[in-house]
C-alpha positions as CSV (number, residue, x, y, z in Angstrom):
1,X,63.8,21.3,127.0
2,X,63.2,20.9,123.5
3,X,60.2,23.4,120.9
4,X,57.6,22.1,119.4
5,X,59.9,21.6,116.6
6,X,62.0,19.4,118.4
7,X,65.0,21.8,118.8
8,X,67.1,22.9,122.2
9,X,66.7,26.3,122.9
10,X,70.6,27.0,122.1
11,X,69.1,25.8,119.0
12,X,67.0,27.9,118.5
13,X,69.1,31.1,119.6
14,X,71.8,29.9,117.0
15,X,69.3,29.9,114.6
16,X,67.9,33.3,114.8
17,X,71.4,34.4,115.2
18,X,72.3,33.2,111.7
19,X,69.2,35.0,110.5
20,X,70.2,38.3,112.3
21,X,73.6,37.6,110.6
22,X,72.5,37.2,107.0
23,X,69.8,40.0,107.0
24,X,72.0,42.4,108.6
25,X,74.6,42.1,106.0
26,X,77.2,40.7,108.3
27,X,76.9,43.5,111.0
28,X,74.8,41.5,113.6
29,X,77.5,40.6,115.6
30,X,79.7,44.1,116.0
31,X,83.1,43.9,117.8
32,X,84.4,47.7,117.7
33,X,87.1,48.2,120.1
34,X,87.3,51.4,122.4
35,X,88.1,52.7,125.7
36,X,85.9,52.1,128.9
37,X,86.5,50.5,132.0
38,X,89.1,47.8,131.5
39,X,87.8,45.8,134.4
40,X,85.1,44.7,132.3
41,X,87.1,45.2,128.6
42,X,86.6,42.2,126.2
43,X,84.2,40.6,127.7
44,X,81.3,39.8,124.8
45,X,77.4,40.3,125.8
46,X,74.5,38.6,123.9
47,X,71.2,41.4,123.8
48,X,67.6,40.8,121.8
49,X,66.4,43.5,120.2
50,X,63.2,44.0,118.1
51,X,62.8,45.0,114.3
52,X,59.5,47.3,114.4
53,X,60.4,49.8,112.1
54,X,63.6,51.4,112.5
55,X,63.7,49.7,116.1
56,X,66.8,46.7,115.2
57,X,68.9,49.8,113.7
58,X,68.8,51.8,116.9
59,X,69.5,49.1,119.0
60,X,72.8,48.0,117.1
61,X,73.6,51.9,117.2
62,X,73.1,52.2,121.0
63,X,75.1,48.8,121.2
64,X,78.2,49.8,119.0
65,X,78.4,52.9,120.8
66,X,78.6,51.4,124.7
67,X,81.4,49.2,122.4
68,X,83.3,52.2,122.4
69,X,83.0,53.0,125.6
70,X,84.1,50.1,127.1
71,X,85.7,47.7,124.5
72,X,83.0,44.7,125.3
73,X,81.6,43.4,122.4
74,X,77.5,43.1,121.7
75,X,76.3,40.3,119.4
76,X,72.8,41.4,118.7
77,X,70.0,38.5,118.6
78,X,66.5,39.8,116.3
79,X,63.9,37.9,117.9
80,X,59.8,37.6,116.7
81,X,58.1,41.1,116.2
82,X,55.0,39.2,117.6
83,X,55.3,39.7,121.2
84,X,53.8,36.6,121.9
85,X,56.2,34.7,119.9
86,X,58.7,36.7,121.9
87,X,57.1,35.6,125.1
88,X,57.1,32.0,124.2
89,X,60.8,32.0,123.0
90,X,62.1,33.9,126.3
91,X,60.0,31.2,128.2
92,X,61.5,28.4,126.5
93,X,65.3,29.9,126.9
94,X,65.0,30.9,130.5
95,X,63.3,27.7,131.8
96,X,66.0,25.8,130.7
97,X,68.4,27.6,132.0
98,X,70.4,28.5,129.1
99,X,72.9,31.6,128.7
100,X,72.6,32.6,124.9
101,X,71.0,36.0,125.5
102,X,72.4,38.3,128.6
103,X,70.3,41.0,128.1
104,X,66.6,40.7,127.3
105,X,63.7,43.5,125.9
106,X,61.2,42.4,127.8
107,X,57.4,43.9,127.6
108,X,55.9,46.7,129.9
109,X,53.7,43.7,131.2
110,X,56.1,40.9,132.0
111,X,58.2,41.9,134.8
112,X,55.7,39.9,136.8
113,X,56.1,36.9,134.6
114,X,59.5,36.5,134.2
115,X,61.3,37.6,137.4
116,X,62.0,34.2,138.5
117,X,64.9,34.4,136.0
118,X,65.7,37.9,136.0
119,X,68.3,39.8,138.0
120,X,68.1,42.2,140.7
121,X,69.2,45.6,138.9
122,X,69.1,47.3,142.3
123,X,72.1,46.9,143.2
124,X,74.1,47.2,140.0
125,X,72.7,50.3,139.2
126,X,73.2,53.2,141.6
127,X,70.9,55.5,141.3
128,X,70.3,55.3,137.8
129,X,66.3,54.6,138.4
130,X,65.8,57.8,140.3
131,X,66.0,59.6,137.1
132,X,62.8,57.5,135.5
133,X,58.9,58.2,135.8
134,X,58.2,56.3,139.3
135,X,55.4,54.1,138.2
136,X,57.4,52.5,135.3
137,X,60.5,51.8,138.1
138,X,57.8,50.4,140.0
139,X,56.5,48.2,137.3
140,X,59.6,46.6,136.8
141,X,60.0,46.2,140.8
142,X,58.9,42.3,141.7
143,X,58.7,41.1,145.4
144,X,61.2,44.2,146.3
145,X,63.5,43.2,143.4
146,X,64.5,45.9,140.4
147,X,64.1,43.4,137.8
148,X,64.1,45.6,134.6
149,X,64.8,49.2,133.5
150,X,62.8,50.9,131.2
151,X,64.2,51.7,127.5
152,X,61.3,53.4,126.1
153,X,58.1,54.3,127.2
154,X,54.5,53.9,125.2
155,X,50.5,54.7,124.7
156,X,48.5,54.1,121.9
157,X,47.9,57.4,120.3
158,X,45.8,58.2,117.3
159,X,47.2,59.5,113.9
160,X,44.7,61.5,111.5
161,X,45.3,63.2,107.9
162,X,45.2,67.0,108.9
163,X,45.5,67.9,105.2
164,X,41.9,65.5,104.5
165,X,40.2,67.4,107.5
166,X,41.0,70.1,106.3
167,X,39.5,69.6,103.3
168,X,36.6,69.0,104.0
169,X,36.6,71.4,107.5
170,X,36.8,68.8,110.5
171,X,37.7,69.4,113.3
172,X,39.8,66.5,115.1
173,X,37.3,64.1,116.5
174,X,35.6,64.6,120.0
175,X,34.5,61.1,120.7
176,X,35.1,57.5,118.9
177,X,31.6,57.9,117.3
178,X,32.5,61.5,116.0
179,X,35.6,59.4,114.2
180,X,33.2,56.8,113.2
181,X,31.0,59.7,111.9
182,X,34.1,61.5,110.1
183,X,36.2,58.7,108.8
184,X,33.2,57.8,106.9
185,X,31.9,61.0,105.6
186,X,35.7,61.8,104.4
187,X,36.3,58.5,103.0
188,X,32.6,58.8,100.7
189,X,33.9,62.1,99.2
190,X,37.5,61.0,98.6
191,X,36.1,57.9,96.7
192,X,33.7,59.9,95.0
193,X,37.3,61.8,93.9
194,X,38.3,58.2,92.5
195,X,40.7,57.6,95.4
196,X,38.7,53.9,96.0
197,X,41.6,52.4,98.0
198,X,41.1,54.9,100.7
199,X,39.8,53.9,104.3
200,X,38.6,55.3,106.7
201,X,40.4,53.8,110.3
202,X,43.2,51.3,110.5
203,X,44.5,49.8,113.5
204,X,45.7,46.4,115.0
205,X,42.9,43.7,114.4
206,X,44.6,40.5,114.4
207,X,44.5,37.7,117.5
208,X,47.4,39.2,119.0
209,X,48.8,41.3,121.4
210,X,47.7,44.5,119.7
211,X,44.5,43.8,120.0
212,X,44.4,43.2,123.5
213,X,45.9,46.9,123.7
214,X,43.1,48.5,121.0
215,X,40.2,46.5,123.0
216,X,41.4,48.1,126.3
217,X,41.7,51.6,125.0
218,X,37.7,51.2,123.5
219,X,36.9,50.2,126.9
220,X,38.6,52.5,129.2
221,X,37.0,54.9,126.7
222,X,33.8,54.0,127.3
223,X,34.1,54.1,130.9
224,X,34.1,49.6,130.9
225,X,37.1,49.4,133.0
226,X,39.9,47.5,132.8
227,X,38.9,43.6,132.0
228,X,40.2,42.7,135.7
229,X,40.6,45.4,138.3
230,X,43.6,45.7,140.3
231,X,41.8,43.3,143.0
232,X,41.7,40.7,140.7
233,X,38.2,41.0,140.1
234,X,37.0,40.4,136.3
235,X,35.1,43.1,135.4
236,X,35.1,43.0,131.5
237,X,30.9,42.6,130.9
238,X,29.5,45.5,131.3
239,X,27.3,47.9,129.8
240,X,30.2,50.2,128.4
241,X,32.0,47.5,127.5
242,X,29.1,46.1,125.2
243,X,28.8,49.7,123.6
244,X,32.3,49.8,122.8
245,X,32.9,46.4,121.5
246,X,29.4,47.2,119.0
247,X,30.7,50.1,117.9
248,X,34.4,48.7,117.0
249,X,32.4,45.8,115.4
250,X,30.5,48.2,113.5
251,X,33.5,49.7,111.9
252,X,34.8,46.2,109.9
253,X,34.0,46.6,106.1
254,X,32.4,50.3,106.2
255,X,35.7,52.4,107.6
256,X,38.1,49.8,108.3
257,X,38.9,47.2,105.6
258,X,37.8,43.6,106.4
259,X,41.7,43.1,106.3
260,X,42.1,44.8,109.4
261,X,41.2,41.7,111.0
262,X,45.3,40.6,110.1
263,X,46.7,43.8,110.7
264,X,49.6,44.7,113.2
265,X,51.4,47.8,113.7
266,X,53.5,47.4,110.4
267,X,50.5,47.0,108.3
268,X,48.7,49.5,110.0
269,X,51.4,52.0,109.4
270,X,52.0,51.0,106.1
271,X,48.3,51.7,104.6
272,X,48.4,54.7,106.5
273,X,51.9,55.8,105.2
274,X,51.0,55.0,101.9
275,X,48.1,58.0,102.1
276,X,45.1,55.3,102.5
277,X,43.7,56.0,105.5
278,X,42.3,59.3,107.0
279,X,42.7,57.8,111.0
280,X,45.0,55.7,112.3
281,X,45.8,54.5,115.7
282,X,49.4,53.2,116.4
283,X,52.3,53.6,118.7
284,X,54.5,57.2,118.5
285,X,56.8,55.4,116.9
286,X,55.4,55.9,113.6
287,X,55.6,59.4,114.1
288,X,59.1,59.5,112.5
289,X,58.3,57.1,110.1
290,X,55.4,59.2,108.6
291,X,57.8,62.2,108.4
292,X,60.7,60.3,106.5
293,X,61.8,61.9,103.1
294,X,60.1,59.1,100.8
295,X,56.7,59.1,102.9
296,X,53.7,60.1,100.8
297,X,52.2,61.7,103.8
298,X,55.1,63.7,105.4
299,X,53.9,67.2,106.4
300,X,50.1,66.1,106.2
301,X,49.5,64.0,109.5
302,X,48.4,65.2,113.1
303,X,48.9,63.1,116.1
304,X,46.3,63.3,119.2
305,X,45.1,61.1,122.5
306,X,43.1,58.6,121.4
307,X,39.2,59.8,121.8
308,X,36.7,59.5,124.7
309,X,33.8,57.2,124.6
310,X,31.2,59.7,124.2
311,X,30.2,62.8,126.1
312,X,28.2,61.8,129.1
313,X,29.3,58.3,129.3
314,X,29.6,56.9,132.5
315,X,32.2,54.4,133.6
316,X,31.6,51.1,136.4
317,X,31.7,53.3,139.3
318,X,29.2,55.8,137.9
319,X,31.7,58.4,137.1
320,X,31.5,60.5,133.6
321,X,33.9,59.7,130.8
322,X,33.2,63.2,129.1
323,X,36.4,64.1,128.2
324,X,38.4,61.3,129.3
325,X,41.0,60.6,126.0
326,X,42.8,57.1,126.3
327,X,45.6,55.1,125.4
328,X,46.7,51.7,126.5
329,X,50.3,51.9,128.2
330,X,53.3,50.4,126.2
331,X,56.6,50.4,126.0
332,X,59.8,47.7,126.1
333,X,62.5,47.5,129.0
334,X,65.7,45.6,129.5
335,X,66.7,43.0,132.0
336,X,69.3,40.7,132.9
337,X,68.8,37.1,132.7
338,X,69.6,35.0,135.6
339,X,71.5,32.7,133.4
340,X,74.3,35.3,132.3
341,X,77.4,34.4,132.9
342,X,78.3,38.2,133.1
343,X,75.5,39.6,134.9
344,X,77.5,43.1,136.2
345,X,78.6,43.8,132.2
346,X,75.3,43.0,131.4
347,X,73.6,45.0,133.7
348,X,76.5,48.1,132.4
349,X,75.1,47.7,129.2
350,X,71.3,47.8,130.1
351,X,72.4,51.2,132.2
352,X,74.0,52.7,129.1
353,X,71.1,51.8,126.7
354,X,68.7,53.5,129.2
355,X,70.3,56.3,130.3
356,X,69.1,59.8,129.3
357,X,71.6,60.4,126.8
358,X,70.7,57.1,124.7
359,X,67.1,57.7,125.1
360,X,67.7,61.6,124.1
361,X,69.0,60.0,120.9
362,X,66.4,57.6,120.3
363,X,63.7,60.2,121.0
364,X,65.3,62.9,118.3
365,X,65.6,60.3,115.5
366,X,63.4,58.2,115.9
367,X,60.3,59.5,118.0
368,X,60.3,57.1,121.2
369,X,59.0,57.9,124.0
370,X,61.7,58.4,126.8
371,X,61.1,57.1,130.0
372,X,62.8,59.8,132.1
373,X,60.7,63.0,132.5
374,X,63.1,65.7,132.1
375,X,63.4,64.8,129.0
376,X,60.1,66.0,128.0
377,X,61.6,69.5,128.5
378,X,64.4,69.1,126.1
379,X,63.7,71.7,123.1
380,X,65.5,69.1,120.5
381,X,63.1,66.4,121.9
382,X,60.3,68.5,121.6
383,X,61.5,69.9,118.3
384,X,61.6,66.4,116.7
385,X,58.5,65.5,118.3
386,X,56.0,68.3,119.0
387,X,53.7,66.2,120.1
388,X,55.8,64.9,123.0
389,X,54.8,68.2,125.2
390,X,51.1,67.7,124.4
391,X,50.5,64.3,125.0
392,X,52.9,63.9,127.9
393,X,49.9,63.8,130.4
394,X,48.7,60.8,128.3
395,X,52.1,58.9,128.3
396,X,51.9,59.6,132.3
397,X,48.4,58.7,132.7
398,X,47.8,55.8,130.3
399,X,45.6,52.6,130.8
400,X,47.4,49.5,132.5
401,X,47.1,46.1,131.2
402,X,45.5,44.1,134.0
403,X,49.1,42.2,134.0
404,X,49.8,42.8,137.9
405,X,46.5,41.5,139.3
406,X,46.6,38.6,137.2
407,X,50.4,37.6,137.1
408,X,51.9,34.8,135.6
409,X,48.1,34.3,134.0
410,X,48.6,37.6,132.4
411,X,49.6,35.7,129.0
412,X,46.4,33.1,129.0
413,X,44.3,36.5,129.8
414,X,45.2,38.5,126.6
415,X,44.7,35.2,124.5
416,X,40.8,34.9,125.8
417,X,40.4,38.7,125.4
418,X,41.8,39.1,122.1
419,X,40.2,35.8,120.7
420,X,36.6,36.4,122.0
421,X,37.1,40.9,121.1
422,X,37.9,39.0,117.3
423,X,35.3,36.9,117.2
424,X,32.7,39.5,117.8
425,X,34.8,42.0,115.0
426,X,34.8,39.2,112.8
427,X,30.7,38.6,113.0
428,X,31.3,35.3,114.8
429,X,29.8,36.5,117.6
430,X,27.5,39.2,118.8
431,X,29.4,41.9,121.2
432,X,27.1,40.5,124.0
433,X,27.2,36.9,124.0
434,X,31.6,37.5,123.0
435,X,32.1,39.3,126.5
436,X,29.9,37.1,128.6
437,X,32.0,34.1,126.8
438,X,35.4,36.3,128.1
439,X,34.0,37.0,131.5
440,X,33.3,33.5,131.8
441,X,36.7,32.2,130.1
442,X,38.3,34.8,132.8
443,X,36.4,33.7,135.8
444,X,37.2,30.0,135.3
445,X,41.3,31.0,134.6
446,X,40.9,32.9,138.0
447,X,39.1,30.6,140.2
448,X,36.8,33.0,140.5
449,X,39.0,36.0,140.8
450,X,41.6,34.4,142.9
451,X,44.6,34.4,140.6
């Protein structure tokens, strides 16, 4: 099966390889020997790994380590950031049935979508799951078949400048208007100071993933639901939904820069690590980032759930949203492709990479979430990341993307939703006439809600 560019997936893999290679200095492909099971000794194992912030690093650090352990070698393979482009390169790999990359990090939301070429961890595993939150294991479980394993857990949470409200005596926002309300009023005065570069709110706004994930936060928010409910139903025009998707709209070139409209988590992060931004709404990751010696704004940012609507909103089944904070549930997992030609090391490494040592690591340095709830308990995990024990009702409770009711559509559904939520930021569209487009770009994807 051949890109768009014309090349084979092997391609493709060899060429990102070589980029790993060359960016990493050489270390890409790590072959340290150790001891370990010599059942399964020198046998080499191909993973993917991400490069959001310090992401590639701790992957190559969890992989050199199992190296150790068992004297396998990992070549580590940095694919897109974009999670789409991710998506479409996985897609492209596993339906041709080719073996360059054993072990996958795969999305929160596409267990469903990619199980026809994923193994069945079950059995390789023990009782490794048992020690993970329930609904995450259950996630990853397909037509009675463990398919992936969660690595790290995720809900978007919102970052604020304690040392600005301070300043000027605020109080952590109640509500996404009260932000609206004291973004701006901080933002006037701090210009006033001669800080002009200073905004308000940033956040993801480009046609991406990310926005899918900041659209659905606004509406759960608001009390607008879930854009299909877990009968398949599309429920995404609404009343709420309109008032959320008006106020976000309303935020574009008065507390969020018009260039927010091409921002992902990076950028985000990096106005708002840069001490531009009063709020800003990102994944705990960027927790550690903000603290980092070099970071203008170490000591000076709070972290908090993501505000409610409004108090005395009510949501599509006439209950109140006062109160009700929010955060779109994230996160990456691991999995086995079907292809491997060592499926059983593989799945070794995936159970070292999740286990709650490795995640006890990657939690202390590097502030992500672990999937495995005793961990929440751990005074070092809580003493790296004090907000861990407040928001862990958050991280347990957070909004679902509608990926299970709508399956292997779930792809083609994110597209419409973040296109149509863009046009209506970007003034193309009014709020209204953007989500009756959606509900109707939804509708005829469903055949009428039968996905």
């Amino acid at each position: 099966m051949l890109s768009r560019t014309g090349h084979s997936p092997r391609a493709a893999i060899r060429g990102l390889r070589s980029l790993t290679t060359c960016a990493l200095g050489g270390i890409a492909l790590m072959a340290l020997a150790g001891g370990g099971d010599a059942r399964a000794q020198g046998v080499g194992i191909t993973i993917s790994c991400g490069a959001l912030g310090v992401e590639l690093q701790l992957c190559r650090d969890g992989a050199a380590a199992w190296e150790r352990e068992t004297g396998n070698t990992v070549e580590i393979v940095s694919t897109p950031n974009s999670s789409n482009e991710r998506l479409a390169l996985y897609q492209q790999i596993l339906g041709a049935g080719a073996d360059d990359i054993d072990v996958l990090q795969v999305d929160v939301v596409w267990p469903g979508i990619l199980a026809p070429h994923l193994v069945d961890l079950k059995p390789l595993l023990g009782d490794a799951p048992d020690a993970h939150f329930p609904a995450l294991i259950d996630n990853d479980t397909v037509d009675g078949r463990l398919v992936a394993m969660p690595w790290w857990t995720d809900a978007g949470v919102l970052y604020y400048r304690r040392d600005l409200l301070e300043k000027y005596s605020h109080q952590p926002p109640e509500s996404w208007s009260d932000l609206t309300r004291i973004a701006g009023l901080i933002q006037k005065a701090e210009r006033a100071e001669g800080r002009d570069g200073l905004w308000g709110y940033v956040w993801q706004g480009r046609a991406y993933e990310g926005l899918t994930c900041n659209a659905l936060e606004w509406f759960d928010a608001f009390g607008g639901g879930t854009i299909v409910d877990g009968d398949g139903k599309v429920t995404v025009d609404n009343p709420q939904n309109r008032a959320a998707l008006t106020e976000a709209a309303g935020w574009i070139g008065t507390i969020s820069p018009e260039g927010v409209l091409n921002y992902d988590e990076e950028a985000a992060r990096g106005v708002f690590q840069s001490g531009k931004a009063v709020f800003m709404r990102n994944w705990p990751y960027a927790w550690a980032l903000s603290q980092s010696e070099d970071s203008p704004v170490r000591g000076k940012v709070g972290v908090m759930a993501l505000p409610p609507g409004g108090p005395g909103g009510q949501t599509t089944e006439g209950k109140t949203t006062e109160g009700k904070t929010t955060g779109t549930l994230g996160g990456w997992h691991l999995a086995v492709s079907r292809y491997s030609a060592n499926p059983e090391v593989a799945a070794d490494l995936v159970r070292f990479l999740t286990s709650p040592a490795e995640q006890k690591r990657r939690a202390v340095e590097a502030s992500y979430n672990p999937s495995i709830p005793a961990l929440y308990q751990d005074n070092e995990v809580l003493a790296a990341n004090p907000f861990f024990g407040q928001l862990f009702e958050t991280f347990q409770t957070a909004v679902a993307r509608p990926s299970r009711a709508t399956g292997d559509n779930y792809n083609r559904v994110s597209a419409a939703v973040w296109q149509r939520v863009q046009d209506a930021l970007g003034g193309r569209t009014a709020p209204d006439a953007a989500l009756a487009a959606l509900d109707r770009d939804l509708n005829r994807l469903s055949r009428g809600g039968r996905w």
